[in-house]
C-alpha positions in Angstrom: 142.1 66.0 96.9 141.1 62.5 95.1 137.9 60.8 94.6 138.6 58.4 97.5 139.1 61.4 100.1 136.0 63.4 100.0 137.3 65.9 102.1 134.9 66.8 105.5 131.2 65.6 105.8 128.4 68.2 105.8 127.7 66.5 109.2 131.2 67.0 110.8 131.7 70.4 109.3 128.0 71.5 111.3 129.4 69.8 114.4 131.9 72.1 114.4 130.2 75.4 114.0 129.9 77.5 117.2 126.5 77.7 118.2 125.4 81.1 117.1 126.2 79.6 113.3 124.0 76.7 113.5 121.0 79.0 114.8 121.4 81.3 112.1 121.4 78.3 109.6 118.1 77.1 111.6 117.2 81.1 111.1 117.6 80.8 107.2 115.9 77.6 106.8 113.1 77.0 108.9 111.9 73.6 107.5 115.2 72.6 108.9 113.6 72.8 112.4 110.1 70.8 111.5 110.1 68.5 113.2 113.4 69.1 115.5 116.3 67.1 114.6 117.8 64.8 116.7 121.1 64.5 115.9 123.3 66.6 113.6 123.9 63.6 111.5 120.1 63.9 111.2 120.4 68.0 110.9 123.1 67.3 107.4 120.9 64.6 106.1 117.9 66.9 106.4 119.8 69.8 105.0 121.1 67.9 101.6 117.5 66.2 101.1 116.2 67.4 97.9 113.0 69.4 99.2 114.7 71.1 101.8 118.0 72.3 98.9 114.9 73.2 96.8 113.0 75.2 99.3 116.9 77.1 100.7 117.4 78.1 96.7 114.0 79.1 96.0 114.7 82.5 97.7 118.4 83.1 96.3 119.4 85.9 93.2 121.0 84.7 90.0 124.4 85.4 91.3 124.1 82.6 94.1 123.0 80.3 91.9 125.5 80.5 89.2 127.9 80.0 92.0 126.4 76.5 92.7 126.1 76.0 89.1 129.8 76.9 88.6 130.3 74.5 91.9 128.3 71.5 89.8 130.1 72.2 87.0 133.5 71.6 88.7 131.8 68.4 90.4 132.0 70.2 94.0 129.0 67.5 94.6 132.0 65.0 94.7 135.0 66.5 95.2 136.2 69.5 97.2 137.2 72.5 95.2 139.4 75.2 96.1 138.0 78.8 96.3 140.7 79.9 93.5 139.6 77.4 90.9 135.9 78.5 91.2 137.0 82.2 90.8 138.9 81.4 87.8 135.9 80.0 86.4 133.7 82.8 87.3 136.7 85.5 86.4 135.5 88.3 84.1 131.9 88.2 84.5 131.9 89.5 88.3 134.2 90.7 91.0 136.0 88.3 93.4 134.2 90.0 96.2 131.2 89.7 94.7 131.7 85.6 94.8 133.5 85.4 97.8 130.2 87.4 99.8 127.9 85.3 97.8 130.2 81.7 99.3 129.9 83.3 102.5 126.0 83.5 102.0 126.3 80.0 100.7 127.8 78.4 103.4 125.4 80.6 106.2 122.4 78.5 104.9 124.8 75.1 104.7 124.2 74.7 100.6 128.6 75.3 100.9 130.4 73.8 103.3 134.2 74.0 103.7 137.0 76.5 104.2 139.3 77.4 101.2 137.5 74.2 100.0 134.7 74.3 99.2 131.6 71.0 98.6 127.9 71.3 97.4 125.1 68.6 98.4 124.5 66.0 95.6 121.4 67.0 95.3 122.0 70.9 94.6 121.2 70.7 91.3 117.5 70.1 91.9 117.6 73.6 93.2 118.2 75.1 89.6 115.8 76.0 87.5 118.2 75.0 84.5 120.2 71.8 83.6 123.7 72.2 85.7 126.4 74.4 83.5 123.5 76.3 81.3 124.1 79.3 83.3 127.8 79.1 84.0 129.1 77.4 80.7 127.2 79.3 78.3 127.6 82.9 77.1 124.7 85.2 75.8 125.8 85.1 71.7 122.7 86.2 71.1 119.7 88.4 72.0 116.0 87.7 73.1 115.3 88.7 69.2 118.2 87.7 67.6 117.2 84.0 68.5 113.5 84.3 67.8 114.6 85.5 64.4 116.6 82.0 64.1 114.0 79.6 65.4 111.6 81.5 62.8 112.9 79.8 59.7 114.1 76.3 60.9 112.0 73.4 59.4 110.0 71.4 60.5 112.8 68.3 61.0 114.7 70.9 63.4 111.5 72.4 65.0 110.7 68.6 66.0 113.6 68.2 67.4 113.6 71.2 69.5 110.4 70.4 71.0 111.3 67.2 72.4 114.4 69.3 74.1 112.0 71.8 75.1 109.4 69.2 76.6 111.9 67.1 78.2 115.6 66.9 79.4 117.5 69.7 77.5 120.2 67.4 77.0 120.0 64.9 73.9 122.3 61.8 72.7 122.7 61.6 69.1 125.4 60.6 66.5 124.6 63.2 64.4 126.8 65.7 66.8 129.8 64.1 65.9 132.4 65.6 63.5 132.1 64.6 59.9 128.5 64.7 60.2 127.1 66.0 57.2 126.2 70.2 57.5 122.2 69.4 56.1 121.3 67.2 58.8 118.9 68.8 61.6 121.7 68.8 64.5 124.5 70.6 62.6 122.3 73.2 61.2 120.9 73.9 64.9 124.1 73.9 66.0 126.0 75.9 63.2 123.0 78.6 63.9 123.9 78.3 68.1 120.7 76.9 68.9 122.2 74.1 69.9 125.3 73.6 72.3 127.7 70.7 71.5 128.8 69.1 75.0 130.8 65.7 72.8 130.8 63.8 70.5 127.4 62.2 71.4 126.0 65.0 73.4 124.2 68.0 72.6 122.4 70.5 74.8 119.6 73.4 74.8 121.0 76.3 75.6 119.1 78.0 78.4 117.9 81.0 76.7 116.7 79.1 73.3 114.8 77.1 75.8 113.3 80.5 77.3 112.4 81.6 74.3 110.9 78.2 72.7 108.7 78.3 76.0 107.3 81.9 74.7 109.3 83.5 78.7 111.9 86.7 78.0 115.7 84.9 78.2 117.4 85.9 81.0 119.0 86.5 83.4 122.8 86.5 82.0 124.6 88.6 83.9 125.7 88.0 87.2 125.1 91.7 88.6 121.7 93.0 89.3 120.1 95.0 86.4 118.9 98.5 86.9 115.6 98.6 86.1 115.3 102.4 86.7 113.1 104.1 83.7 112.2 107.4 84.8 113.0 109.6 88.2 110.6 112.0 89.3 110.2 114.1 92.6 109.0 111.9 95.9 106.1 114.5 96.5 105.0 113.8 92.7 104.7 110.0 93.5 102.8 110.5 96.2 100.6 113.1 95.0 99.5 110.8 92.3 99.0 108.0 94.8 96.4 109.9 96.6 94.5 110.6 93.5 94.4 106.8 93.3 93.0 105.9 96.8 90.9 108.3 96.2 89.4 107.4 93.1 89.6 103.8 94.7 87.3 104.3 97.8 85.2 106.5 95.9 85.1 103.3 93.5 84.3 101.0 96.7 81.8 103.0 98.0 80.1 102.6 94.7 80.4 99.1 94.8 78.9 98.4 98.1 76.0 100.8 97.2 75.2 98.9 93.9 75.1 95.0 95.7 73.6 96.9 98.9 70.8 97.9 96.4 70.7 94.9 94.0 72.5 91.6 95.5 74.2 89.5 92.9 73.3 86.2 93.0 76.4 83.6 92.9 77.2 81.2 89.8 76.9 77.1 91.5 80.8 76.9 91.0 81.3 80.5 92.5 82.0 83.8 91.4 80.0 85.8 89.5 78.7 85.4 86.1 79.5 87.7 82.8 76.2 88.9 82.5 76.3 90.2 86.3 79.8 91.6 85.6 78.9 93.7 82.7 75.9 94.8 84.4 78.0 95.9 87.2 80.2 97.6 85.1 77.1 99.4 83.4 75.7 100.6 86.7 79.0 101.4 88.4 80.8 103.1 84.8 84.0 101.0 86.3 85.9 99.0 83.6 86.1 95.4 84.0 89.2 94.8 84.5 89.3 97.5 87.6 85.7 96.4 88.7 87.4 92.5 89.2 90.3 93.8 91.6 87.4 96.4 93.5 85.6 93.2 93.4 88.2 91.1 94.8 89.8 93.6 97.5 86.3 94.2 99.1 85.9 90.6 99.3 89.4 89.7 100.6 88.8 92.8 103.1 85.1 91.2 104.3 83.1 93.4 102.8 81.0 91.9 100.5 80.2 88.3 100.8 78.2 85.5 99.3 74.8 84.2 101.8 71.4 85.1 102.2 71.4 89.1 102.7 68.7 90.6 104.8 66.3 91.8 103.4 66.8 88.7 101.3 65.8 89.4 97.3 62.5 88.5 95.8 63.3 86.8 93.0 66.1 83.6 93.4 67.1 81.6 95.3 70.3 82.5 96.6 73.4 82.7 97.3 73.6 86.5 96.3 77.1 88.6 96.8 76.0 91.8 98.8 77.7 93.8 101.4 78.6 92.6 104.8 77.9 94.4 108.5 81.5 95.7 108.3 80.8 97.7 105.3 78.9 100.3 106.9 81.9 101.0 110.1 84.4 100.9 107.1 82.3 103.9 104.9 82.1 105.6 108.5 86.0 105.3 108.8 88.7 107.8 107.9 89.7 107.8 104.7 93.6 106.8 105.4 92.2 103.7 107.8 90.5 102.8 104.6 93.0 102.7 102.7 95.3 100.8 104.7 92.7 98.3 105.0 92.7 98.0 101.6 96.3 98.2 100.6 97.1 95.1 103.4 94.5 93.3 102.4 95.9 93.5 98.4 99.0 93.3 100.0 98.2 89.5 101.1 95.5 88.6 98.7 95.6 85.1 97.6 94.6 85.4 94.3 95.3 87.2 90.7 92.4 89.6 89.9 94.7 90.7 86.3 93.4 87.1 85.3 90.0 88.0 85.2 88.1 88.2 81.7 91.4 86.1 80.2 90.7 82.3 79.5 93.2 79.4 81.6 94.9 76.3 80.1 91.2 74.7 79.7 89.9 77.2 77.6 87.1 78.2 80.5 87.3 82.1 81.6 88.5 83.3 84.9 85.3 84.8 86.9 85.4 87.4 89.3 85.4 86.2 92.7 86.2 82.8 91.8 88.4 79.7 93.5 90.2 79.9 89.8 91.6 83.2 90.9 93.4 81.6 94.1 96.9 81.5 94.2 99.3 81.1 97.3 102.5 82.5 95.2 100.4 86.2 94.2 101.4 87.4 97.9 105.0 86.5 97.5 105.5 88.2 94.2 103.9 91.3 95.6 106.0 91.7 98.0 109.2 90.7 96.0 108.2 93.6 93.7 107.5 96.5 96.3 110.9 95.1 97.3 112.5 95.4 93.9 111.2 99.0 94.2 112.2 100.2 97.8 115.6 99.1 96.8 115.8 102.1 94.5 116.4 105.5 95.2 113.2 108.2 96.0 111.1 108.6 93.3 113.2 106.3 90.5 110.1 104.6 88.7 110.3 101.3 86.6 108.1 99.8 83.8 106.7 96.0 83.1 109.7 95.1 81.2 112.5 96.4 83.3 110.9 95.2 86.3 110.2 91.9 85.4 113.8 91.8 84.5 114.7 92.7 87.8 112.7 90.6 89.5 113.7 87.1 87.7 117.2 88.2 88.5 116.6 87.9 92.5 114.5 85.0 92.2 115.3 82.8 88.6 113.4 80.1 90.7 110.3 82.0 89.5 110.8 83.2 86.2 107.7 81.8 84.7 105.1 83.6 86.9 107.3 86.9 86.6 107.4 87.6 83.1 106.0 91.4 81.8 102.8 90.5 81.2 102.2 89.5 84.6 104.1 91.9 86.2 102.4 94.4 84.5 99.6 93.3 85.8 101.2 93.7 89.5 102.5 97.4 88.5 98.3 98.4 87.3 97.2 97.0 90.4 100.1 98.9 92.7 99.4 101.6 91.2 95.7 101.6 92.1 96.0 100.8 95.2 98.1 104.0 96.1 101.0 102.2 96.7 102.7 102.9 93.7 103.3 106.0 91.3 104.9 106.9 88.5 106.2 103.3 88.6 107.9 104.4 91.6 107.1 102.9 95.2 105.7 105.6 98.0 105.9 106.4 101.1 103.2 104.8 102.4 104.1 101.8 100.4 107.5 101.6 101.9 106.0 101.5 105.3 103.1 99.2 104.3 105.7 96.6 103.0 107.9 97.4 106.0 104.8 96.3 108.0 105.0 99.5 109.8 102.0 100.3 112.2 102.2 104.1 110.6 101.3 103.1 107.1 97.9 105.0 107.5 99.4 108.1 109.1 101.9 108.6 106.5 99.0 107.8 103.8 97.0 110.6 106.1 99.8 113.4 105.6 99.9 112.4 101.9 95.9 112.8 101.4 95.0 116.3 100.4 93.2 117.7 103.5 89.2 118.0 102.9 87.6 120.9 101.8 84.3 122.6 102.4 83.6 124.2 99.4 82.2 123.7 95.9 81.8 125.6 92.8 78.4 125.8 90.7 78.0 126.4 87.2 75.5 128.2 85.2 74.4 125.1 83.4 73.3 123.3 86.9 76.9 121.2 87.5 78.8 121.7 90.5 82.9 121.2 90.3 84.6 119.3 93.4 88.3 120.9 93.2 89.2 117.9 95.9 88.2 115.5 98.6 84.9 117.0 100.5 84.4 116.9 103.9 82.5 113.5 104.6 79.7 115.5 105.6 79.2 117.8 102.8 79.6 115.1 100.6 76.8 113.4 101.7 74.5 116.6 101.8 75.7 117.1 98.1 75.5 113.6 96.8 71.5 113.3 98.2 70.9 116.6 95.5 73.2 115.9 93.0 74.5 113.0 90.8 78.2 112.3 89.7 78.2 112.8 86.5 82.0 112.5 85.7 84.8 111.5 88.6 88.5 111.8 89.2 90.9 114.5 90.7 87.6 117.2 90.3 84.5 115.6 90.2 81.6 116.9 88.4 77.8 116.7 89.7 74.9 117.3 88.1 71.8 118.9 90.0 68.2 117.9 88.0 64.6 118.0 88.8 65.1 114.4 89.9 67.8 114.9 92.4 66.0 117.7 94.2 63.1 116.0 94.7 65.2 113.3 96.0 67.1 115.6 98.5 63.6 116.9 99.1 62.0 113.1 99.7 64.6 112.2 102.3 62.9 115.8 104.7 64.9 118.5 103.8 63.4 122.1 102.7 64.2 124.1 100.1 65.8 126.6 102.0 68.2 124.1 103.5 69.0 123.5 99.8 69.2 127.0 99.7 71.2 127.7 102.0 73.6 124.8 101.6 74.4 126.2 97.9 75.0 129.4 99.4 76.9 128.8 102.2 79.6 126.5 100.4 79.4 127.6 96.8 82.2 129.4 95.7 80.9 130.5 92.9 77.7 132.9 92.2 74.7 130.4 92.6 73.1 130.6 89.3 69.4 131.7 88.7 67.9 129.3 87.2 69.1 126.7 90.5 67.0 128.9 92.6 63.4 129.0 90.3 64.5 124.9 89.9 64.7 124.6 93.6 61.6 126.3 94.5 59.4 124.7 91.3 59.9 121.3 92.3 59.3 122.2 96.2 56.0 124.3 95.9 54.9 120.9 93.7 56.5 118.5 96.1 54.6 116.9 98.8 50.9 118.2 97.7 50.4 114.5 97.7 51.1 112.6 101.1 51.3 109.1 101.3 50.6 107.0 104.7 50.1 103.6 105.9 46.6 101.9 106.2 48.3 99.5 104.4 49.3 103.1 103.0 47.2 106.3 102.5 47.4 109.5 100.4 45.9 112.6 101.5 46.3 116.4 99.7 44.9 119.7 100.5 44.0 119.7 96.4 40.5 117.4 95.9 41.0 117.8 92.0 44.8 116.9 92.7 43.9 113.8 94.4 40.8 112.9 92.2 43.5 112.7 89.3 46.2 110.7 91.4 43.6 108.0 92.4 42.1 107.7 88.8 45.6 107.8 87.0 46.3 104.6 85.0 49.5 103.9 86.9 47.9 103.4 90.0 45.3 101.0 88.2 47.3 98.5 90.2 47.5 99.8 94.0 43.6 100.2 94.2 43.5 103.6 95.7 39.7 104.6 97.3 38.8 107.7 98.4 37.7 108.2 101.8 37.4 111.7 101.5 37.7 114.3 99.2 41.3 114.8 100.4 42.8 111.4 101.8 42.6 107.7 99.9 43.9 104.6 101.1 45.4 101.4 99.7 46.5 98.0 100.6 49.8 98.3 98.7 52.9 99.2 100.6 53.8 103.2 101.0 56.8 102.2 98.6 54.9 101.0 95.9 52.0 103.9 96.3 55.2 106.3 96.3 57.2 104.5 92.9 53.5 103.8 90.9 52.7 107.9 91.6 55.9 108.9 90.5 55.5 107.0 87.3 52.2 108.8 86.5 54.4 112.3 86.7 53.5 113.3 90.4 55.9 114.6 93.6 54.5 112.8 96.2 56.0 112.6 99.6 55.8 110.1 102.5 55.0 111.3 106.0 55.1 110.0 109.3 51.9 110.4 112.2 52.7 113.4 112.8 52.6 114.7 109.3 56.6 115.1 109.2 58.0 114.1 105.8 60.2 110.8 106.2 63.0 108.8 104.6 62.2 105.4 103.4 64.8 104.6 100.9 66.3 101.6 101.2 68.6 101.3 103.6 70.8 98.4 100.9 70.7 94.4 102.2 73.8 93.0 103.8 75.5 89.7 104.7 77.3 88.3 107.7 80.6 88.8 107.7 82.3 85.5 106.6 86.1 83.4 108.1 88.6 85.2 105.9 90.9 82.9 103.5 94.8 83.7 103.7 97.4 82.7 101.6 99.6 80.2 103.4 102.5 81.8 105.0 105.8 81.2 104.3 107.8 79.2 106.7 109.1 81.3 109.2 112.1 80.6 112.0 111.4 80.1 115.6 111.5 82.2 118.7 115.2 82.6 119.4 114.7 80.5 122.7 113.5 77.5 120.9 116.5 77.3 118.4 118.9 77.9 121.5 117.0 74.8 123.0 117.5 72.9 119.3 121.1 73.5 119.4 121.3 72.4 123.6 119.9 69.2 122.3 121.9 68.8 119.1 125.3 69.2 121.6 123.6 67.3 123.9 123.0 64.3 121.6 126.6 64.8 120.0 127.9 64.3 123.6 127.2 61.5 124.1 128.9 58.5 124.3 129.2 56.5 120.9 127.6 59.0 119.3 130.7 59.7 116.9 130.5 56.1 116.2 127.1 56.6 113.7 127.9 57.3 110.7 127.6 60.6 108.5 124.7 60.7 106.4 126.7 62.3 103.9 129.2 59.3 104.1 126.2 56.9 103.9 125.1 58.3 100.5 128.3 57.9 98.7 129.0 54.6 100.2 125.4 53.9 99.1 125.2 55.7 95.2 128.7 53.4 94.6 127.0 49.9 95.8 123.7 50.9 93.9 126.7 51.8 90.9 128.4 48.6 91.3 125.4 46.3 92.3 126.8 45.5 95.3 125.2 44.4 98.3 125.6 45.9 101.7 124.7 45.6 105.2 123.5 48.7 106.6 122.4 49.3 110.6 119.4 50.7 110.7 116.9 52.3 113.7 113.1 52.1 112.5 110.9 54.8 113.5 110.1 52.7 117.0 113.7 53.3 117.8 114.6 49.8 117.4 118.4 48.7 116.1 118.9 46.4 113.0 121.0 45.2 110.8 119.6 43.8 107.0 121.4 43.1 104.0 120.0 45.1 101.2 121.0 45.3 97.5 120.6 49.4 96.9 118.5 50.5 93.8 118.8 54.3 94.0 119.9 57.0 96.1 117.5 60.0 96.2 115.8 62.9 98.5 117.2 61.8 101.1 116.0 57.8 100.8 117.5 54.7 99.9 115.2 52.5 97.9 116.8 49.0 97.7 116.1 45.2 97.3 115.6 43.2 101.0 115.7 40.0 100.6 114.3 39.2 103.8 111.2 40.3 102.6 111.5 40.1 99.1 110.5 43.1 97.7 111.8 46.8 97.0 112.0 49.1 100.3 112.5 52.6 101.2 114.8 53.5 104.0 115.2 56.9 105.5 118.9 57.7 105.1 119.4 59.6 108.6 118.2 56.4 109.8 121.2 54.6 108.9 123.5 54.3 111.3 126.1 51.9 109.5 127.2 51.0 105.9 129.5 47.8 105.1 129.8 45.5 102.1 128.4 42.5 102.7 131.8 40.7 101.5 133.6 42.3 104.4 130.7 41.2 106.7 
């Protein structure tokens, strides 16, 4: 078929698809239905606009792009081309079915149109993330290493010169490319070393992967089936049991988290986030590593709970705002643990942001900060979700690495190449595999339900979960080893008289003078400590816990601290004698009132913290002489709006595209309306008068709805608008092109 026969419209071909065709095309490109078109004229001109070709290719794989590069290449943009030729093209690199299914694909989301011809939309090549050919024209010579190894030693005439290919169009004019050209000058020796493609005489071009590698990305893709990025295959129970070791290390890590801003609120740097000197205090305090403490940081603030405002009890010293906990935090520590972690893992799942930047420096040399707008990023949820899908693809238990799944993931969306190399990617796999989600580089079951957004994530995360247990084991030297998850309960009993001294799988507690009397300060007895050694110690309970139990008890409590402001009484006189006149409490003003009870104006938790400092076990007391807990309960924060990353479009309710369609065969009905022309028409008719300088009167209907005609002298033709010269107004105009309605020369008007 010639130039001057086009072959069938994208317009007329749409017109007649049955109707269950044009919804699933309204299906596969949403934007195509905002706002509803009004015509299928306007539907084609809609569908070949640039943004609209750019936003239908950002989700396809290699292989359907090398088809519309293959397409370009063969000037489908112009000219209809027959199924066979583009095969021919393609033959050797993949299967016929391969390209036929990818066509069919093709022509489902209208980027194809045509039977055993086939056209593309002139502006399809704004949908490839390479110059039109690069990926179809040009085989792989040469490795990823092979052609940094040849950019290594080029001078610094040839380095120049890639550059300015690099930074601008890959496609250069020079002389220099033509034959007889001496062999020293900068273009034969880039081209005699393949960095450089000769396309004539004039023309050279940078080949896609030098380009890749220039730009400091990993080449690739190059072939047109999907790489298996399988590394290692282990056992589905495996990857699962490693994934609950991860959750819970990760709550545990939470918990922690919310305790230390509970206890000490963080206050918040003027352009948000929080400072370096908070962070590594944070990580001091917590014994979490920075880069893990950012994501904790940024999950718990994504999941609402922590927050920036003024906490209550609000902080002494500042101003404020500080970063503490939020009302929620408290029902989600109360929560089971597998409704914690699906919390979590959604919230990751969706998070708008890239905590594997924090600590590293951006483009302006400042550092990202944890919890900071510089960590915000509407594309993080997308390539999430593009790699749990890269992994659900493979078989049970088949784990990848960084490298092969970055590989795998630029091949189904080359569109995105730049923010899927390893390094980020890697950065993807650390956080998946913290959040339980992944393991062993393989995705889990819970993971494959969580992406599936399946309301039975948390139950399958549930069976996973080794069941609690009830029972410890003590050692002779005063530690106590958790083989597992402790019932909540226990673990609170055991965390008031023991600190963690190491965590993980088994964690280790230490019991110590200290945490007694703390387990004793909050009301219980020694023999509850007693007897809850004995009742869930697995182990012998050693000696020496015993005698340290009952020491710090019969000393415990002989002083007793009230409120006047606050009072101290004990049944010892000396005892007391020597509390009052000790040089810590100098500054709380303690007089006797009797020879066993003194008073003070200072709060009971600064008599209680200034008597501890002098070496004594004092204990506070209510009125009725009962011993009391007064620790801090930790300050909290509102719960504030949540920020989402925007979602991607998404289709309709069925009925509304049925009602679309209704109107589109409604409009198409009616009388005259085969009379408008097809926008795909008007573009040629309008890219040849622009060509040849020609003027043209076109009919036109302004946004009002109102009918003219103008005589206009086209400039360019380009997303969908003509820009051209009117001189009924004397300057340069835009018009929309599914506005047009008629195209003639203005010599045959």
């Amino acid at each position: 078929m010639s130039e001057q026969n086009p072959g069938v419209p994208l317009g007329a071909w749409l017109a007649d698809l049955p109707d269950e065709r044009l919804i699933r095309l309204l299906e596969l490109r949403p934007d195509l239905t905002q706002p509803p078109p009004g015509s299928i004229a306007a539907l084609a001109a809609r569908a070949q606009a640039r943004q609209s070709v750019k936003a239908a290719t950002d989700e396809l794989d290699f292989l359907h792009l090398a088809v519309l590069d293959a397409l370009l290449t063969l000037q489908a943009e112009t000219t209809p081309v027959p199924l066979t030729k583009l095969i021919s093209l393609i033959d050797g690199r993949v299967g016929e079915d391969a390209v036929t299914t990818a066509i069919d694909d093709l022509r489902e989301r209208a980027l194809v149109w045509g039977d055993s011809e086939v056209r593309v939309a002139a502006e399809t090549s704004a949908g490839l993330p390479w110059y039109p050919g690069q990926a179809i024209m040009e085989d792989a010579e040469h490795t990823g290493d092979e052609i940094a190894d040849r950019l290594a030693v080029v001078d610094d005439a040839q380095r120049d010169l890639l550059r300015r290919l690099t930074e601008g169009s890959p496609m250069g004019r020079t002389r220099d490319a033509a034959p007889g050209t001496p062999p020293d000058r900068p273009v034969q020796r880039l081209l005699a070393a393949g960095l450089l493609r000769q396309v004539d005489a004039e023309t050279v071009i940078l080949p896609r992967l030098v380009g890749q590698t220039l730009r400091g990305e990993v080449p690739g893709p190059v072939g047109l089936t999907p790489p298996d990025p399988v590394v290692s295959t282990t056992s589905t129970a495996d990857v699962d049991a490693v994934a609950a070791g991860a959750v819970i290390d990760l709550l545990r890590e939470v918990e922690l988290v919310i305790e230390t801003l509970g206890a000490t609120p963080v206050p918040e740097l003027r352009s948000g986030g929080l400072g370096v000197r908070d962070v590594k205090r944070l990580t001091k305090v917590t014994g979490i590593d920075e880069q893990r403490l950012g994501l904790v940081l940024e999950i718990s603030a994504a999941a609402g709970l922590i927050a920036a405002g003024l906490p209550d009890p609000e902080p002494l010293d500042g101003t404020g705002p500080y970063w503490a906990p939020t009302v929620s935090a408290d029902r989600f520590i109360e929560s089971p643990v597998a409704v914690r972690w699906h919390l979590l893992a959604s919230t990751w799942l969706d998070l708008p942001g890239r905590p594997g930047l924090i600590g590293g420096r951006g483009p302006d040399g400042k550092p990202y900060a944890a919890l900071s707008d510089s960590l915000y990023s509407t594309a993080a949820p997308l390539d999430r979700r593009l790699l749990l899908s890269v992994l659900a693809d493979l078989p049970n238990g088949a784990g990848v690495d960084a490298a092969t799944a970055s590989s795998a993931m630029v091949w189904r969306r080359p569109r995105w190449a730049v923010r899927l190399q390893p390094q980020p990617v890697a950065d993807l796999l650390t956080e998946a595999h913290a959040l339980g989600v992944v393991g062993r580089g393989a995705i889990t079951g819970p993971g494959r339900k969580l992406l599936a957004g399946d309301a039975g994530a948390a139950d399958a995360m549930a069976v996973v979960l080794p069941k609690p247990i009830d029972h410890f084991l003590l050692q002779a030297d005063l530690t106590v080893v958790v083989p597992g998850p402790l019932e909540r309960d226990l673990a609170e009993q055991l965390a008031s008289v023991a600190t963690v001294e190491s965590a993980g799988a088994a964690m280790v507690y230490r019991i110590s003078e200290a945490s007694i009397r703390r387990a004793l300060d909050t009301g219980r007895t020694a023999g509850e400590l007693h007897a809850l050694f004995g009742r869930h110690s697995k182990t012998p309970v050693p000696q020496g816990l015993t005698y340290l139990i009952d020491d710090v008890a019969r000393r415990h409590g002989q002083l007793r601290v009230g409120m006047a402001a606050s009072f101290v009484r004990c049944e010892d006189p000396a005892l007391l004698a020597q509390a009052v006149g000790a040089p810590a409490a100098e500054p709380l003003e303690m007089r006797l009132l009797a020879p066993t009870v003194a008073v003070s104006q200072a709060p009971i938790s600064e008599v209680l913290a200034a008597l501890r400092t002098a070496g004594f076990a004092p204990a506070a007391e209510d009125s009725t002489g009962a011993i009391v807990d007064i620790r801090a309960r930790g300050a909290r924060v509102p719960v504030p709006a949540q920020r989402r990353a925007p979602r991607q479009p998404t289709p309709p309710p069925g009925q509304t595209l049925n009602a679309i369609v209704a109107v589109l065969r409604k409009v198409a009905a009616t009388p005259f309306a085969s009379m408008r022309i097809d926008p795909a028409v008007a573009i040629s008719q309008l890219q040849e008068a622009a060509r040849l300088q020609n003027s043209v009167v076109i009919g036109y209907v302004d946004p009002a709805g109102v009918a003219t005609q103008r005589v206009v002298a086209p400039v360019t033709v380009r997303g969908g608008q003509l820009t051209a010269y009117d001189p009924a107004t004397g300057r340069v105009r835009d018009f929309a092109i599914h506005r047009v309605t008629s195209v003639v020369s203005a010599d045959e008007a």
